[in-house]
C-alpha positions as CSV (number, residue, x, y, z in Angstrom):
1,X,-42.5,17.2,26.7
2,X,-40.6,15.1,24.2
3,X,-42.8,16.1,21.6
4,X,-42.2,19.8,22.3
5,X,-38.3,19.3,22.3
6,X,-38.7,17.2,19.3
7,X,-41.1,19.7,17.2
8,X,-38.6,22.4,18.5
9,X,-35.3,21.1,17.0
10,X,-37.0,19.8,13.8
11,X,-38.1,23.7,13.5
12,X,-34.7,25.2,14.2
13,X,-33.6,22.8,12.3
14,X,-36.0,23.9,9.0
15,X,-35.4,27.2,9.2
16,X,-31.2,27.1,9.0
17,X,-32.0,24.8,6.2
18,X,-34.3,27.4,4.6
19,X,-31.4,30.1,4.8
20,X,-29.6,31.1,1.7
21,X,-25.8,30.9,2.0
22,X,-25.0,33.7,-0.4
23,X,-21.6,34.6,-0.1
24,X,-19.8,38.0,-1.6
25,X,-16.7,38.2,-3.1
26,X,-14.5,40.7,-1.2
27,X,-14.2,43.6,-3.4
28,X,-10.6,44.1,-4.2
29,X,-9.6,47.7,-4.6
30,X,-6.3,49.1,-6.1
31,X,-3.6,50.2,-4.0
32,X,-2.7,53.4,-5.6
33,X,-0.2,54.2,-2.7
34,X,2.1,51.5,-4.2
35,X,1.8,52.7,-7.6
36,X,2.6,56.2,-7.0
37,X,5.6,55.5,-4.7
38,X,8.6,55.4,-7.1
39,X,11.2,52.7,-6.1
40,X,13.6,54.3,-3.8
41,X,17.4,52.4,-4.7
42,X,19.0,52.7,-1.1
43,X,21.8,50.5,-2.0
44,X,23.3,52.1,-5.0
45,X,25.8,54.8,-5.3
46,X,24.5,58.1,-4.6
47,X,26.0,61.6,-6.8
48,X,26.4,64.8,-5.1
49,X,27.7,67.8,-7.1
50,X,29.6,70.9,-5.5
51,X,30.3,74.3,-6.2
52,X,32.3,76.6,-4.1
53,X,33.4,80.3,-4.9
54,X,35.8,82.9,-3.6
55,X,36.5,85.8,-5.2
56,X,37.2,84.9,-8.6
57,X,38.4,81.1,-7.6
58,X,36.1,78.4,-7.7
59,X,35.9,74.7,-7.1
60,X,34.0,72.4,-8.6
61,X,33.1,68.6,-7.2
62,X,31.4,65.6,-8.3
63,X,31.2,62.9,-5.5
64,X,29.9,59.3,-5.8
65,X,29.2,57.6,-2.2
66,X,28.5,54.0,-2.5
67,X,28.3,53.0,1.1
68,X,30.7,55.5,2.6
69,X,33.1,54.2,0.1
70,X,34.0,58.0,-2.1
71,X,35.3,58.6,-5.5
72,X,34.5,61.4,-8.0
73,X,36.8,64.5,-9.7
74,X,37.5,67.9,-8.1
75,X,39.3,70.8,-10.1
76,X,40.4,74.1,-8.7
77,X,40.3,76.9,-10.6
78,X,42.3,79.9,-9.4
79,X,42.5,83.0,-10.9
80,X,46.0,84.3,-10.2
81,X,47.1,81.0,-9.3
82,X,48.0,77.6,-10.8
83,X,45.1,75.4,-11.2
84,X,44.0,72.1,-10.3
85,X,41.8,69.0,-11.8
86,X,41.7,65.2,-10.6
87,X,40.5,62.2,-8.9
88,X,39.4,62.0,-5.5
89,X,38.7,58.4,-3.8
90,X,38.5,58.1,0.1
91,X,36.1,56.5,2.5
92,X,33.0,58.7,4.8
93,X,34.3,58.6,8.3
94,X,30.7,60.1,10.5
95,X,30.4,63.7,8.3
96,X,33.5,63.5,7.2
97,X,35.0,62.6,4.0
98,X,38.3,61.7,3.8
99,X,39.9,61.7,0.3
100,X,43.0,61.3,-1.4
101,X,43.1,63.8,-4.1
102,X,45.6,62.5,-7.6
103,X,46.0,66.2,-9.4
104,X,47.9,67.3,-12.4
105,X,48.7,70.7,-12.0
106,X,51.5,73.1,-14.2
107,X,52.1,69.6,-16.2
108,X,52.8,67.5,-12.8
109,X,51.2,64.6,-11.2
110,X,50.5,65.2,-7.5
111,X,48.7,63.5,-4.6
112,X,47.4,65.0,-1.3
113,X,45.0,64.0,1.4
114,X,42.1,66.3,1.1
115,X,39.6,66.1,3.9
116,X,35.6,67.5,3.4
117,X,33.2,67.6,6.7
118,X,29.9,66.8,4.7
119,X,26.4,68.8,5.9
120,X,23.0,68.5,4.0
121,X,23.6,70.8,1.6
122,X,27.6,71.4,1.6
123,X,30.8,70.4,1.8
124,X,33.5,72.2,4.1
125,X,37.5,71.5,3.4
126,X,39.8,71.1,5.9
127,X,42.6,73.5,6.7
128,X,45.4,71.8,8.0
129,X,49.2,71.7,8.2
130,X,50.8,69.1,5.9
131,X,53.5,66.7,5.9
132,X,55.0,64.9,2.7
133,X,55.6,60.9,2.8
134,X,56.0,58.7,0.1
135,X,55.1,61.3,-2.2
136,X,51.5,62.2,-0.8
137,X,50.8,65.1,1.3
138,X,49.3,64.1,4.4
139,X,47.8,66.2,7.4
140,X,50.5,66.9,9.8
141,X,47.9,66.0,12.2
142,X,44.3,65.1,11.7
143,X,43.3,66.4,15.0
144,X,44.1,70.0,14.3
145,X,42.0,70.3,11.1
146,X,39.9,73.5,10.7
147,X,36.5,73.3,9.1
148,X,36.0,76.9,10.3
149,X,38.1,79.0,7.7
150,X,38.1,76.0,5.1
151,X,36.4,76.7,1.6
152,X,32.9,75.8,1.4
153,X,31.2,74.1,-1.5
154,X,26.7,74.2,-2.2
155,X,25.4,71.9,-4.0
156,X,25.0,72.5,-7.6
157,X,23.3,71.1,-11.1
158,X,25.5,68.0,-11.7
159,X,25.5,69.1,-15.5
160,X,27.3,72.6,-14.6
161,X,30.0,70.8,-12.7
162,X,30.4,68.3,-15.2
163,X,31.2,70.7,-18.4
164,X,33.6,72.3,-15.3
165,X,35.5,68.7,-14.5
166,X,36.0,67.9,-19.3
């Protein structure tokens, strides 16, 4: 019986020693998802350009939000009507942008609270009463803002609005 157990591990043992231990290379493929993906930048400043028209009037909007902090240049331009072009710099407050606007306007300097609610393609002005203080014209009250009646601006080709803003 020895002998059996003995003859039987000598053979197992023989044959693993017999076996080739031929090991592939994985094959290493491409990823071609990664390539084609460009690098989205969600930190950075993001433009929007606007365009709004009634009647003959128009506005015109460039907008820079770098992490719901806002500037960029608006100009009004009214057709019977004094027009306006400036700065606008302001926070994002949920959809809404809150802006100080710093206009020049028949040879004056001017500044007025100027308040957009932001959707995915537009931008919707406030209509409000207004109060002066310290030379800026705030909302009487931001509560009682309209967005319903308020000029609306689409988005536009940023290269129209800026020849509009020179």
């Amino acid at each position: 019986m020895k002998k059996l157990i003995l003859l039987g591990a000598i053979s197992v043992l023989m044959i693993n020693c017999n076996k080739k231990t031929e090991t592939t290379a994985p094959k290493i493929e491409k990823d071609t998802i990664a390539v084609a993906e460009p690098v989205v930048d969600t930190l950075g400043p993001k433009s929007y350009c606007y365009i709004g028209a009634t009647g003959k009037d128009s506005v015109f909007a460039s907008i820079d939000d770098n992490l719901g902090t806002i500037i960029g240049k608006l100009a009004y331009k009214n057709s019977e009507k004094d027009s306006s072009k400036g700065d606008v710099t302001g926070f994002k407050s949920g959809d809404t942008l809150k802006l100080t606007y710093e206009f020049t306007s028949e040879g004056k300097k001017s500044k007025r609270d100027i308040y957009f609610l932001q959707q995915s393609n537009s931008l919707t002005e406030g209509i409000g009463d207004h109060k002066e203080e310290d030379g800026l014209s705030k909302y009487a009250d931001e509560k009682k803002i309209s967005y319903k009646d308020g000029q609306k601006l689409n988005t536009a080709d940023c290269k129209v609005v800026a020849k509009a803003l020179k």
